[in-house]
C-alpha positions as CSV (number, residue, x, y, z in Angstrom):
1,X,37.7,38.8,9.7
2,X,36.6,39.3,13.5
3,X,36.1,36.3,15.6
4,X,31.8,37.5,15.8
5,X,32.1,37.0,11.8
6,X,34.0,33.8,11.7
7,X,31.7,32.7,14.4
8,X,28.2,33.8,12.2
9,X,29.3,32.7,9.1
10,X,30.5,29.1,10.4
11,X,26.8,29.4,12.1
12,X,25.3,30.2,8.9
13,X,27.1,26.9,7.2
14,X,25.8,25.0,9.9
15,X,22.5,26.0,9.5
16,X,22.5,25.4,5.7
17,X,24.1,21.8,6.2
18,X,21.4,21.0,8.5
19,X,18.2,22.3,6.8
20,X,19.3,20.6,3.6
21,X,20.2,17.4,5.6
22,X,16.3,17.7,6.7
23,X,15.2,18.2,3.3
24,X,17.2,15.7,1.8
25,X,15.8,13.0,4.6
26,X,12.0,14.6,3.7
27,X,12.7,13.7,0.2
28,X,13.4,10.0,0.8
29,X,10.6,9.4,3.1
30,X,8.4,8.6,-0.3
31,X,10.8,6.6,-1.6
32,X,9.3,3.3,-2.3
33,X,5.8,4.5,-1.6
34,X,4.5,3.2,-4.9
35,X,5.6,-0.2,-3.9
36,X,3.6,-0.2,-0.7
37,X,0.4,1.2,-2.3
38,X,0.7,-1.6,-5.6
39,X,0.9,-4.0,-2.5
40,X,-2.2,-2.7,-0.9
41,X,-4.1,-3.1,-4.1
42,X,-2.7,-6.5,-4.5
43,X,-4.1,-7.9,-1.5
44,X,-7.3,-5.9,-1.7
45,X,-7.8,-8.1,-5.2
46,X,-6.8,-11.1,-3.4
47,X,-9.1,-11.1,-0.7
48,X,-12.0,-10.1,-3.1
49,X,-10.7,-13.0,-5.2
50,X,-10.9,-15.4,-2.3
51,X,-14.3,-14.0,-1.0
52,X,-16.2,-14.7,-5.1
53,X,-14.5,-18.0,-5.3
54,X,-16.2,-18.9,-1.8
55,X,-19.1,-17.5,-2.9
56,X,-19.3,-19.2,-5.8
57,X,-18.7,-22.6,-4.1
58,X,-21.4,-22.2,-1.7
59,X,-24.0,-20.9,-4.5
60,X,-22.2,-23.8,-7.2
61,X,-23.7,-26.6,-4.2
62,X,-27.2,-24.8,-3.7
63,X,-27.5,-24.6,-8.1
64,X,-26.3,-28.5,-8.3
65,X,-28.8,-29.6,-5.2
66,X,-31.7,-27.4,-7.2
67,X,-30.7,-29.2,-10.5
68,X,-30.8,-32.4,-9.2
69,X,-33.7,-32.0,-7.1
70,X,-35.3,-30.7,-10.5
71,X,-34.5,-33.7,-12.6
72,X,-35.5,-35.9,-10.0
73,X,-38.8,-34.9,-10.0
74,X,-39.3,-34.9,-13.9
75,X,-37.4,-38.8,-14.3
């Protein structure tokens, strides 16, 4: 083997080492992905959680005021 050949094909393996090295890395970048999106949704519920029990609180005062303002006037 010639020193041009020895020199492509050690080229060549180098090339092939580092194109599946950049695969391999593209491959893992999604790794774990699932985790982040089911943690997304999570605190999406959360807040919309937090936001109906506030809601609820501020209409649960007006409904008892209304009530009582209601039985107030009949007794």
């Amino acid at each position: 083997m010639s020193s041009i050949q020895r020199v492509a094909v050690s080229t060549q393996v180098a090339v092939v080492g580092f194109v599946a090295g950049v695969f391999n890395r593209l491959g893992d970048r999604e790794k774990g992905q699932s985790s982040a999106e089911y943690a997304g949704i999570i605190i999406v519920a959360v807040t919309l959680v937090g936001l109906l029990i506030a809601a609820a609180t501020t209409w649960g005062g007006s409904i008892t005021t209304l009530i009582s303002n209601k039985i107030a006037e009949l007794g």
